[in-house]
C-alpha positions as CSV (number, residue, x, y, z in Angstrom):
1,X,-30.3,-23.1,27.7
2,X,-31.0,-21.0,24.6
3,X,-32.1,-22.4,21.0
4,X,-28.4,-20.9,19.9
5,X,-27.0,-22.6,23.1
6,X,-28.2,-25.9,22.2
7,X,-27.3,-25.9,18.7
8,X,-23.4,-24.9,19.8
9,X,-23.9,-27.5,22.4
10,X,-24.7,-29.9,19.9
11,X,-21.8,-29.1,17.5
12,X,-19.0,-29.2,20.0
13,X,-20.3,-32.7,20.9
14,X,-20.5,-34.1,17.0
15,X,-17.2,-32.4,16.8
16,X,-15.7,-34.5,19.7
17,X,-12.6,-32.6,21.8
18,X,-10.6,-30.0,20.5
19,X,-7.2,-31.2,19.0
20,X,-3.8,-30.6,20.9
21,X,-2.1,-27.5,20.1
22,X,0.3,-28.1,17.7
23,X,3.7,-25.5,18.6
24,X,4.0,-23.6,15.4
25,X,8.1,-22.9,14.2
26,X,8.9,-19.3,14.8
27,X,12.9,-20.0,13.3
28,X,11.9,-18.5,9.7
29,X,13.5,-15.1,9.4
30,X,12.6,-12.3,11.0
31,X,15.2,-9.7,10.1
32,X,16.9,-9.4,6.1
33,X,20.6,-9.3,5.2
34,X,20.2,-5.7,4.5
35,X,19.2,-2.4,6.2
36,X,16.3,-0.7,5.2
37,X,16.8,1.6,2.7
38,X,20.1,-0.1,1.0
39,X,20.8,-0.1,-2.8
40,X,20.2,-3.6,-3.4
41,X,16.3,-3.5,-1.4
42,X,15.5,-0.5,-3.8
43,X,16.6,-2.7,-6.7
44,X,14.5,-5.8,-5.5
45,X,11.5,-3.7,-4.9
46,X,11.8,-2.2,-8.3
47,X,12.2,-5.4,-9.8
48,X,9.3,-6.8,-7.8
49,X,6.8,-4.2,-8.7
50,X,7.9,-4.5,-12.2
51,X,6.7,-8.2,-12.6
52,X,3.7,-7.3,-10.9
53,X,3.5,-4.6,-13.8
54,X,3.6,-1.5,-12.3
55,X,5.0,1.1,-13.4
56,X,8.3,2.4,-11.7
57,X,10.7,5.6,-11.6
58,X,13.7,6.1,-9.5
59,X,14.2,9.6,-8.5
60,X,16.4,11.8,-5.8
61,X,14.6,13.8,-3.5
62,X,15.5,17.3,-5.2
63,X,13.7,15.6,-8.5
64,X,10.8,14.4,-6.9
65,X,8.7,17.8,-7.8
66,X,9.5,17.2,-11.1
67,X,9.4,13.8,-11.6
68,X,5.5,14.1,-10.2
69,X,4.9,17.2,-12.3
70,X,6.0,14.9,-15.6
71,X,3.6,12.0,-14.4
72,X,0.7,13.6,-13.8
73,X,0.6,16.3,-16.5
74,X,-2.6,16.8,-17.8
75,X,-4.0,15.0,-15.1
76,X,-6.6,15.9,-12.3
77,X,-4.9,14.7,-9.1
78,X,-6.5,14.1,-5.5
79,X,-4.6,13.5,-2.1
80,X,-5.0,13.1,1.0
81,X,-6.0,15.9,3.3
82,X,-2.4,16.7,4.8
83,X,-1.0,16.1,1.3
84,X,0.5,19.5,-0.4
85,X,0.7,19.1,-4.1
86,X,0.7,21.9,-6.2
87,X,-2.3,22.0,-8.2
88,X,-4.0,19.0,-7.0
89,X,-7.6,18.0,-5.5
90,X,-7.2,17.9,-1.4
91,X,-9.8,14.9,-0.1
92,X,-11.1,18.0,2.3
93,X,-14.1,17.7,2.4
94,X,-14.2,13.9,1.6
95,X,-14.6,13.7,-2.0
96,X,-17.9,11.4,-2.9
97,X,-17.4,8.0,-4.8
98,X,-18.8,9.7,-8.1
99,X,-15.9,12.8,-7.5
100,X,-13.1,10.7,-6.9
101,X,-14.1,8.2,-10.0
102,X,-13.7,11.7,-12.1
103,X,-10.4,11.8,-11.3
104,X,-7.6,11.0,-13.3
105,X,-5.4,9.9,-10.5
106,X,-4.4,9.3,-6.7
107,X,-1.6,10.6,-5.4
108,X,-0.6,8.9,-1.7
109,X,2.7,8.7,0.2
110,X,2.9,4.5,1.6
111,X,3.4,3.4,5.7
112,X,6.2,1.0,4.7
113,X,7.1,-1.5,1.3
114,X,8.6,-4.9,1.4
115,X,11.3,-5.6,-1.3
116,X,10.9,-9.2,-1.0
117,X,7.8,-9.5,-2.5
118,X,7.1,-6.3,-3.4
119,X,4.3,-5.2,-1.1
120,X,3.2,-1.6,-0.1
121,X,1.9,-0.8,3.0
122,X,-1.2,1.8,3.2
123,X,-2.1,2.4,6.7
124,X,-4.3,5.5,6.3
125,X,-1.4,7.4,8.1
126,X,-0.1,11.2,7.3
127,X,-0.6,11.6,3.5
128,X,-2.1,8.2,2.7
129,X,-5.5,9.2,3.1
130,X,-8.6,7.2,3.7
131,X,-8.8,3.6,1.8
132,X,-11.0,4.6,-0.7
133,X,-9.1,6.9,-2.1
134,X,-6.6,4.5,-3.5
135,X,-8.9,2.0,-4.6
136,X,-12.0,4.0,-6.6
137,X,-9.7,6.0,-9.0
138,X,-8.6,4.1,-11.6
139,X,-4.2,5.2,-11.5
140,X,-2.7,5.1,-7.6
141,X,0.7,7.0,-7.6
142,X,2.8,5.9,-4.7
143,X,5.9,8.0,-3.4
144,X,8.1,5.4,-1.5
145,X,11.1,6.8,0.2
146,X,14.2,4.8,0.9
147,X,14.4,4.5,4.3
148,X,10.5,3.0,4.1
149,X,11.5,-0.4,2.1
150,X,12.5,-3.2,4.3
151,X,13.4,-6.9,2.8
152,X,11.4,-9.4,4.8
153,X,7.3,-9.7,6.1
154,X,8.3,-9.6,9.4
155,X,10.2,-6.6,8.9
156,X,7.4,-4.9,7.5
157,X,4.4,-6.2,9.9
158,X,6.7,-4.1,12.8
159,X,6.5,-1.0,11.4
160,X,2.5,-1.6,11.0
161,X,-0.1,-1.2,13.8
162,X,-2.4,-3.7,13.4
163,X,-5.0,-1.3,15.4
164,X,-4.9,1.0,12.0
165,X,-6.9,0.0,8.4
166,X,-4.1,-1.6,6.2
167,X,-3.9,-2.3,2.6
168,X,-1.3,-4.4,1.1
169,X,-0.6,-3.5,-2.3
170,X,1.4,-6.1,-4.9
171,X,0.8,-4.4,-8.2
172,X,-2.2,-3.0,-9.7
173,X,-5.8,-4.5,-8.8
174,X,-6.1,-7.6,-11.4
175,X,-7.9,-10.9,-11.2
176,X,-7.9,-14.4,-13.1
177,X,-10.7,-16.0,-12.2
178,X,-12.5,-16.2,-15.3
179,X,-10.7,-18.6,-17.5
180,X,-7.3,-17.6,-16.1
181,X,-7.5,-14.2,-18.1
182,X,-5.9,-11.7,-16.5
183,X,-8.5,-8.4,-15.8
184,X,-7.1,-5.7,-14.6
185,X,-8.9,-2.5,-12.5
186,X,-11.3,-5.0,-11.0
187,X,-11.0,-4.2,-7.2
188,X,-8.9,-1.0,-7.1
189,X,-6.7,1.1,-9.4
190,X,-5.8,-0.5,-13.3
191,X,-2.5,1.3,-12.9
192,X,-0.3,1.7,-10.2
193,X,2.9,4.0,-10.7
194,X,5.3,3.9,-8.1
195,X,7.9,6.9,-7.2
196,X,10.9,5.4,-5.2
197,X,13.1,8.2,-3.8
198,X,16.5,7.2,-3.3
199,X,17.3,9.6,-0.6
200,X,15.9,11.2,2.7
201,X,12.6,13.2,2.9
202,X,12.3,16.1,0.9
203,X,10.4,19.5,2.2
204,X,8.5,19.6,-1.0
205,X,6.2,19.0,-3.4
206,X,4.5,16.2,-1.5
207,X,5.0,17.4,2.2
208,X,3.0,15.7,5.2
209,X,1.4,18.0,8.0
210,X,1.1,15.7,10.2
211,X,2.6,12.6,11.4
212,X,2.4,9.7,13.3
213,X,3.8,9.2,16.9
């Protein structure tokens, strides 16, 4: 027996036998009362983003070119490579740390959103790009499209693969561990602007080449 054996050995005896599985309840919902995409998720998600303090705007899908244009003017822009966005920075070749803190922005398409508690999936998919790209610049602007925003967790965690890198997003990066002061920009963007699309998938100005199967 090893020195790392032993020592195991040893701490599974002081520990005594392992406790009984205790069945865990799996009657929680697992389905909302509405269908992805309805009205009433898009209000809740607004809502929900809102108290997380992001910033949100409601567009069509024939105003999302110019809805991004009036957000981001002025700005220097990066994307994902298989992101088209007129005039921005394409993450091809991967843009260093020091490049992508000289932008002024991120701008990503999401895997999924949840309106109940106003998550947003990331799951380095078509047009979401690599994780640090949404986390070193300091504003993240996130196109959600209707039919992407279910209402519960379990709704959401189907639509995920679990094999892929997620990041679950509930408002801009923030912390209040120090004296319960509120410090935002501390482990990802200071300012997250969120684009929810009220309508199908538009063939421009943020268009995917690629997707997932």
């Amino acid at each position: 027996m090893s020195a790392r054996d032993e020592i195991l050995h040893r701490i599974r005896a002081a520990n005594g036998p392992s406790p009984a599985a205790v069945p865990v309840p799996r009657d929680y919902a697992t389905t909302g009362a509405y269908a992805p995409g309805a009205p009433e998720l898009l209000d809740l998600l607004a809502d929900r983003l809102r108290d997380y303090r992001a910033a949100v705007h409601r567009c069509a899908p024939a105003d999302l070119a110019a809805t991004l244009a009036e957000l981001t003017r002025g700005w220097r822009v990066a994307v994902p490579d298989g992101l088209t966005v007129p005039g921005a920075v394409p993450d091809r070749p991967a843009l260093s740390h020091t490049d992508l803190d000289g932008v002024d922005a991120v701008l990503t398409a999401c895997a999924a959103a949840c309106a109940d508690t106003g998550t947003i999936a990331l799951d380095g998919g078509a047009g979401q790009g690599r994780r640090a790209l949404t986390l070193v610049p300091d504003r993240h602007v996130c196109v959600i499209h209707a039919e992407q925003v279910v209402q519960t967790v379990p709704e959401l965690l189907r639509r995920l693969d679990p094999a892929r890198p997620l990041t679950l997003i509930s408002g801009p990066s923030a912390t209040s561990d120090i004296e319960l002061d509120r410090v935002e920009g501390v482990h990802g963007p200071r300012t997250l602007i969120v684009v929810i699309v009220d309508g199908g998938v538009p063939a421009g100005p943020i268009v995917s080449t690629g997707s997932r199967g």
